[in-house]
Each structure stands twice: as structure tokens, then as C-alpha cells.
C-alpha positions as CSV (number, residue, x, y, z in Angstrom):
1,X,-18.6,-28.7,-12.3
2,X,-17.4,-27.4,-15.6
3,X,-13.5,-26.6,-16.5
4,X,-15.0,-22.7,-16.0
5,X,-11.5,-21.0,-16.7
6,X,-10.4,-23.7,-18.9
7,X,-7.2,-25.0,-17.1
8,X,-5.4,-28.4,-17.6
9,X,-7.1,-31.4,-17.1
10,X,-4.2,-32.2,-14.3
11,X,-5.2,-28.8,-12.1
12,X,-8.7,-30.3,-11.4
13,X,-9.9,-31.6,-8.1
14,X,-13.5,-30.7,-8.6
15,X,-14.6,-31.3,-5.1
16,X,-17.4,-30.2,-3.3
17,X,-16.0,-28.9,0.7
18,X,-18.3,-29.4,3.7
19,X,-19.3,-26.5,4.7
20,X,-18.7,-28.1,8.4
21,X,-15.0,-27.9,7.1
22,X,-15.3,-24.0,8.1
23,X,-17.5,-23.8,11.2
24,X,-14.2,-24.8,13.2
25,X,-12.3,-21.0,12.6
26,X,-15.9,-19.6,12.8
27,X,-16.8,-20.2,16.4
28,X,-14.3,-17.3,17.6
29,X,-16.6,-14.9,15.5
30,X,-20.7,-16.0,15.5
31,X,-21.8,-13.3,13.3
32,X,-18.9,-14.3,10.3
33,X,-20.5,-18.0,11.0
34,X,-24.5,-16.6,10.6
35,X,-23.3,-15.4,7.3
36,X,-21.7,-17.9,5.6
37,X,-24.9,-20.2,6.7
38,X,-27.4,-18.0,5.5
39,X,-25.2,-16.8,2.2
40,X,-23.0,-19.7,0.6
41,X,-25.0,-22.6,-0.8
42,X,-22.0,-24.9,-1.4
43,X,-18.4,-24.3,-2.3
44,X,-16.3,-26.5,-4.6
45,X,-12.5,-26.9,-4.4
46,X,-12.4,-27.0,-8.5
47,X,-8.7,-26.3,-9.0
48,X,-5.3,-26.8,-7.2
49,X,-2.5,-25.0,-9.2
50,X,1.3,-26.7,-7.9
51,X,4.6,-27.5,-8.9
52,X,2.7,-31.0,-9.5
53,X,-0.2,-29.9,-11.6
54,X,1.2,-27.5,-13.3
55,X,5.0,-27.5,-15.3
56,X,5.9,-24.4,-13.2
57,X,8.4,-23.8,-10.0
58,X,6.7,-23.7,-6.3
59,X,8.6,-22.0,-3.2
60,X,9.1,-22.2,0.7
61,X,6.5,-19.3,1.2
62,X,4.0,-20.6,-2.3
63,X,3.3,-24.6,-2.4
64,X,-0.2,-24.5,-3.9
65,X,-2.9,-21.8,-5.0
66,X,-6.3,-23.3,-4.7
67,X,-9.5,-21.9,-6.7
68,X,-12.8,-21.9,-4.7
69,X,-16.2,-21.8,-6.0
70,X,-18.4,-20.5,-4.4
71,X,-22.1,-20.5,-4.7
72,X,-24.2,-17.7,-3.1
73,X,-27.8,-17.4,-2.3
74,X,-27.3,-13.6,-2.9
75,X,-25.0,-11.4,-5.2
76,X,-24.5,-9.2,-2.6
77,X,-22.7,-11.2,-0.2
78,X,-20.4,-9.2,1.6
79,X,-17.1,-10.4,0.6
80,X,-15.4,-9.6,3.8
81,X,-16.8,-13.1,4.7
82,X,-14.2,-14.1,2.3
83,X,-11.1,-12.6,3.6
84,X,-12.1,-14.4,7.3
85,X,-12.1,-17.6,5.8
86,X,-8.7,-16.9,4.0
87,X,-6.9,-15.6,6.8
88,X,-7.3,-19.1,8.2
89,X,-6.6,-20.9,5.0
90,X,-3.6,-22.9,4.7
91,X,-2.7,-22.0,1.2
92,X,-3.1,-18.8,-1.5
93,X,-6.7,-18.7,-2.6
94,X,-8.8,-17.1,-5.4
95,X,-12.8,-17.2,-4.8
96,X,-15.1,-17.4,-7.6
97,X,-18.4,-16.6,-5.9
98,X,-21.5,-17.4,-8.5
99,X,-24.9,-16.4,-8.7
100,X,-27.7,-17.8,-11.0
101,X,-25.5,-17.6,-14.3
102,X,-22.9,-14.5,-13.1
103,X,-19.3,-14.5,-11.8
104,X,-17.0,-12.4,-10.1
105,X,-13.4,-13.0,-8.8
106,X,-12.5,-12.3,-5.6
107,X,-8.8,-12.7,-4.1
108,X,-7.3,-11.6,-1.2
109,X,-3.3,-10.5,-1.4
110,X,-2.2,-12.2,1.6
111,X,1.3,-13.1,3.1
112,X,2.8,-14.9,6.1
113,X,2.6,-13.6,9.3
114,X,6.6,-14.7,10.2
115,X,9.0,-17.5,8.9
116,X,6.8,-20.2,10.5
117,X,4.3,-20.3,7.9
118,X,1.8,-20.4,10.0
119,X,-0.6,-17.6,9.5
120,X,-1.5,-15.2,6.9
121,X,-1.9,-11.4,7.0
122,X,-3.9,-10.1,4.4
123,X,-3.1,-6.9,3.1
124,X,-5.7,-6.1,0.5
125,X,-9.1,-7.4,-0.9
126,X,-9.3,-7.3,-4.8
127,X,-12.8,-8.0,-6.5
128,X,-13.8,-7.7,-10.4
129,X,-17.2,-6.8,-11.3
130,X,-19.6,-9.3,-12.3
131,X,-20.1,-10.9,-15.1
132,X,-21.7,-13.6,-17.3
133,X,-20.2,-17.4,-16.3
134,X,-19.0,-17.5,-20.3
135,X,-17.2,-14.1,-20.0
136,X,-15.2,-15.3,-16.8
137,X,-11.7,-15.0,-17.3
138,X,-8.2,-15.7,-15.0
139,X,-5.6,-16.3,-17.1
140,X,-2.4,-18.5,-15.7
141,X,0.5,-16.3,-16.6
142,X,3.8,-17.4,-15.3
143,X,6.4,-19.4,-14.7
144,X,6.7,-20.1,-11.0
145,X,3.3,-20.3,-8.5
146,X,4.4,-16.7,-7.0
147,X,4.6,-15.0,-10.4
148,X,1.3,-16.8,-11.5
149,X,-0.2,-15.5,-8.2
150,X,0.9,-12.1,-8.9
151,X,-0.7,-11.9,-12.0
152,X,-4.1,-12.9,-10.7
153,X,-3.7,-10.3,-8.5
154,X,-2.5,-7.6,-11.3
155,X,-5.9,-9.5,-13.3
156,X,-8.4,-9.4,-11.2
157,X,-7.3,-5.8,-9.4
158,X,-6.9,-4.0,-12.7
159,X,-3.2,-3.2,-11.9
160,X,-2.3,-4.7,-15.6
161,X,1.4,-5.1,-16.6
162,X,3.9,-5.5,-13.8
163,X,7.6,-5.6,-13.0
164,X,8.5,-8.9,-12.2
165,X,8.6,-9.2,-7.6
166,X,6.6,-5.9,-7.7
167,X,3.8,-6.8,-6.5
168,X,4.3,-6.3,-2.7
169,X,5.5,-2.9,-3.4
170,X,2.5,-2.2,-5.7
171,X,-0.3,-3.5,-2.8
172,X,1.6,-1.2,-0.6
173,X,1.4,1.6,-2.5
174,X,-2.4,1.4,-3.9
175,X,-3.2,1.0,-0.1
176,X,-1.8,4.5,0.6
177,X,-2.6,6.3,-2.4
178,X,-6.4,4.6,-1.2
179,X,-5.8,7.0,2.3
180,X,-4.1,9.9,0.9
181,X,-7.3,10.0,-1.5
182,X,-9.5,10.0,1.5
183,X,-7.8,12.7,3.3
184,X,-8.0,15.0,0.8
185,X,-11.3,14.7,0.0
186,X,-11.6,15.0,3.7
187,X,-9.5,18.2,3.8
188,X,-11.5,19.2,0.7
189,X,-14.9,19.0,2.6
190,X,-14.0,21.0,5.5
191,X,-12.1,23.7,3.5
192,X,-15.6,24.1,1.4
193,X,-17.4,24.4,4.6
194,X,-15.1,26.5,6.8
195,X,-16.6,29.9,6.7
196,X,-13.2,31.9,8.2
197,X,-10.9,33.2,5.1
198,X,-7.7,32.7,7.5
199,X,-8.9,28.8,8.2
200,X,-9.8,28.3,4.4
201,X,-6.4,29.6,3.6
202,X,-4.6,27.4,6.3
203,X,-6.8,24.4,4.8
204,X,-5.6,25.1,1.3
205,X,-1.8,24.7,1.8
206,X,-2.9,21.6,3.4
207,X,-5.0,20.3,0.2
208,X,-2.0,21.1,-1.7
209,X,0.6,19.2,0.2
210,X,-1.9,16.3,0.2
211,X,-2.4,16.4,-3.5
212,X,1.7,16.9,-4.3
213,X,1.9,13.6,-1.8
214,X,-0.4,12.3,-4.1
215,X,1.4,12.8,-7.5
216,X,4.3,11.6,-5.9
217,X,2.7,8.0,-4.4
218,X,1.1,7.9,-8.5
219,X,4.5,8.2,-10.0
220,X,5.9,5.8,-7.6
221,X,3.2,3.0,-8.5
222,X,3.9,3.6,-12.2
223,X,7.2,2.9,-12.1
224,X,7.0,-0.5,-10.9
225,X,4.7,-1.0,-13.8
């Protein structure tokens, strides 16, 4: 396979995986294996970013970050297919998934479960939108493999410039500005359609609160930025 995101000749493995190499996590969850038959063509293990590809530092909690590509029989794979098969994944991962001449990146911020090391807990799916294969861009910005991760995150997410170690914080916060923006167009909805004055009233002081929480979880996330 072509050098797609054009990193050093020493990151490549350019390796196609079994695909059998995944049915072991995916007996505990037949409908996750049905997918992944019927979807994914073939993945390819084309790069492994390390301390010993790469002149950068690695830690206790980051040894490796390995790029996936996968093929799909279908754009519109559901990429919740993908975050199963990286919660069992030993090591951080970004997903390319391709389709006919299109790419999109697809990377899951995940962490360690406990001090172990020993399983990941994601806590947020980040996909870009698709594009053409020559327009496909993750750029390796960064000194050390966690800072380098954290800037694929900030890449393909959209989050942009970032404080250095703020990207746990930032993950944590997008999450609940995602709620707090559900609940009030919840609250919006049922204020609009509440035919009682006194309700709609009641309602409103609610919309309000949930919009000041808002504001407040916006100016938080821009801080770290």
C-alpha cells in the first residue's frame, strides 16, 4: 500500500491483518462479528508510530500508536464497529477506513481502565468527513507519542490548537457541552408544546439555566485552547 499520509520510511509496517486476528474478542458479541464480515474487506497495519520509529519520547501509559487501514465494502459502515475493536486493542489506534478512491479518519480517544494497563475505556469517537485519498491529511505534530496523539485527536475532531496535557479535560468537556445541548433542545421542545402559561413559564427559567450552564461549559473549553 502507498505511504498515504506520507510518514517516514522507518514508521512503515505495511501489513495486511487477518481478519481471523479479530473474531477472537468478537464471539462475546455475534452481531459486532456479522458486521465486520459483511463490511471490512481487508485491513492493513500500514504504520506503527514509537519511540523506535519515530525520534520522539514514548511513556508508561503510550508505547506505540498504530494506523489501521481499513477497506470497506460500504461508506456507510457504522463506525461504532470501530470503537469495539479498539476497546480490545492493545495499543492507541487511528482507523483510516477507505472506499473506492475516498477517506475518512476515524479515532477513538481512549484511556486505561486502571494502572494495570490492561484495558481501555474509550471516552469519545471522533470521525472527519470524507474525502478524496489525495486530500487525506494527519499530520505528526509533537514531540513525545502522547502529545502526537493528542494532536490527532485535536486534527481529526476539529478541536484545533490546544494547551499542552489538555486534552483529557477538553474530551471531558465537549462530552458535556454534547448533553447540556440535548437537554435544552429537549427543554426547548416541550416548552413550545406545553399549552399552560404557568408550565411554559416554569419551563423557561429552566431553558435559561441550561443555556447559562452552557456559556459557562463554552468558556471553560476555550480556555484550555
Amino acid at each position: 500500500m502507498d505511504n498515504i499520509l506520507h510518514y517516514p520510511q522507518s514508521t512503515i509496517v505495511n501489513r495486511v491483518v487477518p481478519k481471523t486476528m479479530f473474531y477472537k474478542f468478537m464471539e462475546v458479541n455475534p452481531r459486532m462479528k456479522v458486521r465486520f464480515v459483511n463490511d471490512v474487506v481487508n485491513i492493513t497495519w500500514l504504520y506503527k508510530l514509537s519511540a523506535g520509529t519515530l525520534n520522539v519520547t514514548d511513556t508508561e501509559e503510550m508505547k506505540e500508536i498504530e494506523v489501521f487501514v481499513v477497506n470497506l465494502k460500504q461508506p456507510d459502515c457504522p463506525t461504532d464497529l470501530f470503537t469495539f475493536i479498539d476497546t480490545n486493542m492493545p495499543h492507541h489506534i487511528v482507523f483510516v477506513l477507505v472506499h473506492d478512491n475516498s477517506a475518512m479518519l476515524l479515532i477513538n480517544y481512549k484511556d486505561w481502565t486502571d494502572d494495570t494497563h490492561t484495558k481501555f475505556r474509550i471516552r469519545q469517537a471522533f470521525a472527519s468527513p470524507w474525502v478524496p485519498m489525495a486530500d487525506l491529511e494527519l499530520t505528526v505534530q509533537g514531540q513525545s507519542l502522547p502529545r502526537i496523539y493528542d494532536n490527532f485527536v485535536a486534527q481529526v475532531s476539529g478541536i484545533g490548537e490546544h494547551k499542552a496535557g489538555a486534552m483529557a479535560d477538553i474530551v471531558a468537556l465537549k462530552a458535556k457541552i454534547s448533553k447540556a445541548e440535548s437537554e435544552l433542545e429537549s427543554l426547548q421542545k416541550k416548552m413550545r408544546k406545553e399549552p399552560q402559561l404557568d408550565r411554559q413559564l416554569a419551563m423557561n427559567k429552566q431553558v435559561k439555566a441550561k443555556r447559562k450552564e452552557l456559556d459557562n461549559l463554552k468558556k471553560k473549553l476555550e480556555e484550555l485552547k
